[in-house]
N, C-alpha and C positions, 0 to 999 in steps of 0.2 A: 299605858295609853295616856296618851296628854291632848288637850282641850284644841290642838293645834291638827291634831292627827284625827280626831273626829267629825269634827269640821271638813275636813276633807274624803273622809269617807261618806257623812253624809250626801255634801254635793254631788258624790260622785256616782251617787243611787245606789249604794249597797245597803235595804231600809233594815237586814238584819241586824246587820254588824250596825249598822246607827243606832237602833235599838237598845241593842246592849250597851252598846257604848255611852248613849245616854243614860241608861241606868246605872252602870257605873259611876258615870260623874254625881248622879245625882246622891248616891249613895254614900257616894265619896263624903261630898257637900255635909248631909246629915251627922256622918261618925265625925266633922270636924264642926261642927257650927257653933260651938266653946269659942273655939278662935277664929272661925269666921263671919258669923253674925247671931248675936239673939233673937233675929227676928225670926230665924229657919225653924225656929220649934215647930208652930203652928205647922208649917207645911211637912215637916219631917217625921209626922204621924199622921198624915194621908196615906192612903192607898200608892203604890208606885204611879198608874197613870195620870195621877193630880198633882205632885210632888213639884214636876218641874217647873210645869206654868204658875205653881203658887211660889215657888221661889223664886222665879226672872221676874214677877211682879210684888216682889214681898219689897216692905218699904226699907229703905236704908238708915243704917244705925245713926245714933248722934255721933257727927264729926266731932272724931278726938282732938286734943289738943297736941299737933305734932309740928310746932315751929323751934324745940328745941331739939330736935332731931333735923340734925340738915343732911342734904342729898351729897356733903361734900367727899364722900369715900368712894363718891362713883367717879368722881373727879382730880381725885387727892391720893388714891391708892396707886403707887408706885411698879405694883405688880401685877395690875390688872393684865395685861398686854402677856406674861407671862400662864396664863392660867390655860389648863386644857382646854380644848374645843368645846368638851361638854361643861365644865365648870363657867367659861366665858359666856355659854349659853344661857346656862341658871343665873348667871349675873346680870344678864340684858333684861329677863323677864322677871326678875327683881328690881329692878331699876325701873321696867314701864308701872308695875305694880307701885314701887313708892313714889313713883312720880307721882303718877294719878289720883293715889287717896290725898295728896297731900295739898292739892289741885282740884277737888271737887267744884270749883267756880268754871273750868274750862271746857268744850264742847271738846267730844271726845274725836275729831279728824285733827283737834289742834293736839294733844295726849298722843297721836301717831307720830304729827310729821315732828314733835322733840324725840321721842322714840327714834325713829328713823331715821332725823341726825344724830341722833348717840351714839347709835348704830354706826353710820356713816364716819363719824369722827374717831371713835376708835379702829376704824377699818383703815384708814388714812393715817392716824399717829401712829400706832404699833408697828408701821413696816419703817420709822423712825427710828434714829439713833437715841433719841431723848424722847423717848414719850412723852412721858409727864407734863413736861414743856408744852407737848403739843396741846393735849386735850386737858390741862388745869383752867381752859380756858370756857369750859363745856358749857358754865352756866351760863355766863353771858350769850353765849349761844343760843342758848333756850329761850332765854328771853327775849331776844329777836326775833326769834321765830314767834313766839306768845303775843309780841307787838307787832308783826307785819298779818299776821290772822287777826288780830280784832280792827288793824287800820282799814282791811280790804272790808270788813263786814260794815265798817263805821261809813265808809264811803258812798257803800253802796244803799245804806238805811238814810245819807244824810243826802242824796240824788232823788231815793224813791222821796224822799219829807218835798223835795224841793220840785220835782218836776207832777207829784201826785200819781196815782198807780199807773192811770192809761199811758200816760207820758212814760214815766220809766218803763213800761212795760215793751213799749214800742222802741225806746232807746236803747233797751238792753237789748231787744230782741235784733235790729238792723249789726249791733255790732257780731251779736254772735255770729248769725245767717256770713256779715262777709269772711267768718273766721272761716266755716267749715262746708259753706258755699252749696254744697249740694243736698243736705236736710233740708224739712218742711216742716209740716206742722208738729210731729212727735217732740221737736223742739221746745212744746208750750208744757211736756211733763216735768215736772220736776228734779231742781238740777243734780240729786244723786243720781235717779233712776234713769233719764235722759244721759248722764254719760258712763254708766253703765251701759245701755242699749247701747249707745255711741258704738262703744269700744268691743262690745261685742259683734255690730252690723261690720263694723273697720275689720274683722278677723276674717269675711266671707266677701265683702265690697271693699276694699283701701280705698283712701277718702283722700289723704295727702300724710306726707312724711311729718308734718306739726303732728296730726289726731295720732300717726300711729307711735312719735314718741311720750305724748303723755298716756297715751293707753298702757304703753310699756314697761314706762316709768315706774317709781314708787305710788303706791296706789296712795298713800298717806296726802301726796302733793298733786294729786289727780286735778282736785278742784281749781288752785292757783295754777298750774300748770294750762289748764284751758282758759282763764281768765286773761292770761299774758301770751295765747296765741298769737301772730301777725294773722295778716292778710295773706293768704296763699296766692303766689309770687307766678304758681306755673299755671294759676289757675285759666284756663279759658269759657269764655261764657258762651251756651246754649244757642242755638239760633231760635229767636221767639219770635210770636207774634200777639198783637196788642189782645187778642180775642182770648188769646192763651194766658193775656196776666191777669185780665179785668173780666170778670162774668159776670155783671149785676142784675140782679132779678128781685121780681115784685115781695117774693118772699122774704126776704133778708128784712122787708117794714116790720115785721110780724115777728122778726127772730128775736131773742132774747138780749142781752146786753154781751154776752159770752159767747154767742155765734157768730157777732156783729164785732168784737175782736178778734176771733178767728179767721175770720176773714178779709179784716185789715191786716193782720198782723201775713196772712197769707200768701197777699198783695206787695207786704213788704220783702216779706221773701224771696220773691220774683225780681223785683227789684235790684236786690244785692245781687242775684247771682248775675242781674247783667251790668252791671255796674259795682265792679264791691272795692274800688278807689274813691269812689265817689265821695263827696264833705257830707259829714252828718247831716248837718244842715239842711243840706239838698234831699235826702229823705222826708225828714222832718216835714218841710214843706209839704212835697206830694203829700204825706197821708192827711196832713192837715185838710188840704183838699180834696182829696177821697173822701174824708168824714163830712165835708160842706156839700158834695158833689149826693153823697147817701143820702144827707137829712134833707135836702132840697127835694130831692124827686120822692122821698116819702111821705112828704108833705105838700104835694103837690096834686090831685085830682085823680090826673093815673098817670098812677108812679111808672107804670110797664113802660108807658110811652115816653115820658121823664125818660127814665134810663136808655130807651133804645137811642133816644136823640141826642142827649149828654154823653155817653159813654163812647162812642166814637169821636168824641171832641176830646176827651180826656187827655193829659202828655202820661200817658201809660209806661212808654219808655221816652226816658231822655236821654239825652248828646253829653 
């Protein structure tokens, strides 16, 4: 049994056979923690039911020194392209293995998608006449990859510095909404879980052909994959009306600072779907408004009547 094959039987609710299979790994783990960690002693004289959660949380050893050890024989070896099925296999998962320890600076979706172009790269040079040639090229590669993952994260931490949370939050959010046009607020979970849900709601609702190729895709490139969505092209908008974008009530004075974004942010989403060509810009605006249009009537005597009288004056939708 390998760590790939239980994993799949777990998910797949058979909790015996997880059972054991866990105990095997774990035991596994124990009879080798010489060579895999000093830290497993403690936990590998527990009882079995304690074993595994004190090891997924046991602390990690002192980083060796492994810079004169280089990655170059996954790159430089002439007959990789030659090796069995099964030996080609053991060689991919020795490869994500010495990548990663050697790499412990790297967040582990950017550890996949080098993986999953290694992958990708010997899938593509091996049906070549000259391998070697093809994928001697692999590190470079990796490194691209390493650079275009920390440029997206650097971008989006040097927007959030620049526009401040609420801004960003509303900035990010108007762009997604016009990606995927027919989500709402589940959109405010966070962004693994939310394109998980995504991709699973897309398997029972098809959303559009973009959500259902990055669902499809390698999961490794899931996250950059939705980030470089367009604007869905076939999409057509809803027939609404202004009562159905904008509900303001007395209570929203009273809500907290996070229901009082939820509800802009809810507004915004309305928005996009009737409008999702529309200039940044031109969001921006409205909510700006929305936010002068909320603190005005909550700060006004009665608010209820504030809002009945404003709110039909509001451009809820624009042209």
């Amino acid at each position: 049994m390998d760590i790939q094959s239980l994993h799949q039987i777990c998910c797949e609710g058979n909790s015996v056979a997880c059972v054991l299979g866990r105990r095997w790994l774990m035991n596994y783990i124990c009879s080798k923690q010489a060579v895999l960690s000093s830290k497993f002693a403690p936990c590998c004289e527990l009882p079995e039911p304690f074993r595994g959660e004190c090891i997924i949380t046991s602390e990690n050893d002192d980083t060796p020194d492994l810079s004169p050890l280089p990655l170059s024989r996954f790159t430089e070896d002439p007959f990789i392209c030659k090796q069995t099925p099964a030996k080609q296999d053991d060689s991919l998962q020795e490869f994500l293995y010495e990548y990663s320890r050697r790499h412990p600076e790297l967040a582990v979706p950017v550890i996949l998608r080098v993986d999953t172009v290694y992958q990708n790269l010997l899938g593509k040079c091996c049906k070549l006449e000259n391998p070697l040639e093809c994928y001697s090229h692999g590190e470079e590669i990796f490194q691209r990859v390493v650079h275009d993952s920390h440029e997206r994260v650097k971008n989006l931490c040097d927007l959030r510095e620049k526009l401040g949370d609420r801004s960003f939050h509303d900035r990010y959010a108007s762009k997604t909404w016009s990606r995927f046009m027919l989500m709402s607020e589940f959109l405010l979970t966070p962004a693994k879980l939310m394109l998980g849900a995504l991709c699973r709601r897309h398997e029972t609702e098809p959303i559009n052909a973009g959500v259902g190729h990055c669902c499809d895709d390698s999961y490794a490139f899931r996250k950059p994959c939705f980030d470089d969505l367009q604007v869905d092209g076939t999409y057509i908008s809803p027939p609404l009306s202004c009562d159905k974008v904008i509900n303001l009530k007395e209570d929203l004075c009273k809500a907290q600072e996070q229901e009082f974004q939820t509800e802009k942010q809810r507004f915004l989403s309305h928005l996009v779907k009737q409008k999702p060509h529309a200039a940044e810009m031109k969001f921006q605006s409205i909510i700006v408004d929305f936010a002068h249009l909320v603190e005005r009537c909550c700060q006004a005597e009665k608010s209820e009547m504030c809002f009945q009288k404003e709110v039909p004056m509001f451009p809820c939708l624009f042209s």
